[in-house]
C-alpha positions as CSV (number, residue, x, y, z in Angstrom):
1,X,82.2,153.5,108.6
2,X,82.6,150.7,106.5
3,X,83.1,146.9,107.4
4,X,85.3,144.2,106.0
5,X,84.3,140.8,106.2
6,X,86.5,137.9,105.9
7,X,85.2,134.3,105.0
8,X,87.2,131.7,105.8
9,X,86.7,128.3,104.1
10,X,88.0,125.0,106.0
11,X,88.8,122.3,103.9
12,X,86.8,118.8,105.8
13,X,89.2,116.5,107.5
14,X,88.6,113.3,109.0
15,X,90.9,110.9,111.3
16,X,91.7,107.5,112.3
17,X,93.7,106.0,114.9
18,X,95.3,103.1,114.2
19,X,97.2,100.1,116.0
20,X,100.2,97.9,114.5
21,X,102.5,95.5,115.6
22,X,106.2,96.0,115.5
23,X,107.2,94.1,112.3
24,X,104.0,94.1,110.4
25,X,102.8,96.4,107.6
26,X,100.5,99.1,107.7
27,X,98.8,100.4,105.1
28,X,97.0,103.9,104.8
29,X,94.3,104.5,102.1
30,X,94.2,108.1,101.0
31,X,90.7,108.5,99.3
32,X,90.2,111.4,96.6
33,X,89.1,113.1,93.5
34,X,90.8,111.6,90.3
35,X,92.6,115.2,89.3
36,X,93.8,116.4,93.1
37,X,97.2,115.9,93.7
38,X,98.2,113.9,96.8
39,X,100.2,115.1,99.4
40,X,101.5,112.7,102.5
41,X,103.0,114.0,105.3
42,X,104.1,112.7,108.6
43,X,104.2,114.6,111.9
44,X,106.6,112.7,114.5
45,X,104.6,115.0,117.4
46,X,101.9,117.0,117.9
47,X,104.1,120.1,118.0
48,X,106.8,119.5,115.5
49,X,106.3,121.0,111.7
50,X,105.9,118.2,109.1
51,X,107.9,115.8,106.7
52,X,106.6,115.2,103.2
53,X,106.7,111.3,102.1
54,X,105.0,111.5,99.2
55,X,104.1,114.5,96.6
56,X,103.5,114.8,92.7
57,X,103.9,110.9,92.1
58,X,107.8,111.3,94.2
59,X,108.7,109.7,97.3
60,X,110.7,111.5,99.3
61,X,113.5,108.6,100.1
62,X,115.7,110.8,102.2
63,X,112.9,109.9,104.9
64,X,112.4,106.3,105.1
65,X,113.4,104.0,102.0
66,X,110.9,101.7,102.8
67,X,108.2,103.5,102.2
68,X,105.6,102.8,99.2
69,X,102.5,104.3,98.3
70,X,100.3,102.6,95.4
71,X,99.7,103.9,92.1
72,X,96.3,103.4,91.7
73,X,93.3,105.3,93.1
74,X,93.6,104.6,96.9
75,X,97.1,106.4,97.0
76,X,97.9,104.3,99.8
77,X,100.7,105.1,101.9
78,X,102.3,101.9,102.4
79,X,104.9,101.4,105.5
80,X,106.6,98.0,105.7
81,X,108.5,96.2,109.0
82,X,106.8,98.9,110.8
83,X,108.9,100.1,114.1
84,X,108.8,102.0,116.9
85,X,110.1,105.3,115.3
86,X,107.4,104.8,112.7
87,X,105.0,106.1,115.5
88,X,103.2,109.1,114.4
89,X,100.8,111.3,112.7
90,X,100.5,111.1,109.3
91,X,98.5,112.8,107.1
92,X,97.1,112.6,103.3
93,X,96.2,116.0,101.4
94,X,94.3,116.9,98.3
95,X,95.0,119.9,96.4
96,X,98.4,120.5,98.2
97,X,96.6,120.8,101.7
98,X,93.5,122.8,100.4
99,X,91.3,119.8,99.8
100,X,89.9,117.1,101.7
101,X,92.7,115.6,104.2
102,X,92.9,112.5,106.5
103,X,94.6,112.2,109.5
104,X,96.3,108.8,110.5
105,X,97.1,108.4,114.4
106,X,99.7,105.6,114.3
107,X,100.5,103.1,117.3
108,X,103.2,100.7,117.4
109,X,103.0,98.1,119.9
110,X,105.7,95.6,120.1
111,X,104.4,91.7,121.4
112,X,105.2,88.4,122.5
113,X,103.9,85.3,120.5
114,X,102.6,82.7,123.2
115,X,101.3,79.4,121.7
116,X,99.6,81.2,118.9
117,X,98.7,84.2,121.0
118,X,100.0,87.8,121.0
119,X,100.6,89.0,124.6
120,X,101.1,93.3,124.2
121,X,104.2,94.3,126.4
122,X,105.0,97.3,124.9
123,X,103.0,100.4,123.6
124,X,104.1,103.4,121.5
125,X,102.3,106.2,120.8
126,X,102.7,110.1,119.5
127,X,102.8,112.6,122.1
């Protein structure tokens, strides 16, 4: 009898959860190797397949036309006048998936200004 034995290699993957105001900008740095391609992607739940935003030095503006993500060696995703529906997961891939990723947990939270303060009244989050 013989055996078969099957290695399975996981790429590393880290993630962040992250807090923004409705209106502001968020920015998402996607740190990697100088050759690997970048993938983002952006999960609106937990469950649901993916979007791509970003692949090969493209945007994909049939998604969001605000969207930017700097040319440089951050690759970060860039979302501007951030609103509720920008609530979500999003994700930053090497190698198409099969290098390092990072994980982005986005929170909107809308606010009241108060004599210079910012009262929360309003939280969004991915479920």
């Amino acid at each position: 009898m013989h055996s078969l034995y099957l290695h399975v290699s996981v790429p590393p993957f880290t993630y962040y959860n992250r807090t923004a105001y409705l209106g502001t900008t968020v920015k998402f740095p996607c740190p990697r190797k100088l050759k690997d391609a970048v993938l983002w992607a952006r999960w609106k739940t937990l469950r649901s397949d993916y979007t791509y935003l970003y692949y090969s030095g493209k945007i994909n503006k049939d998604v969001d036309k605000r969207l930017t993500v700097e040319q440089n060696n951050s690759y970060a995703l860039v979302i501007p006048n951030v609103t509720a529906e920008d609530s979500a997961v999003y994700g930053c891939m090497e190698n198409i998936g099969f290098g390092n990723r990072h994980f982005f947990i986005l929170t909107v939270t809308g606010g009241l200004h108060v004599r210079g303060c910012r009262l929360n009244f309003l939280d969004y989050t991915v479920v």
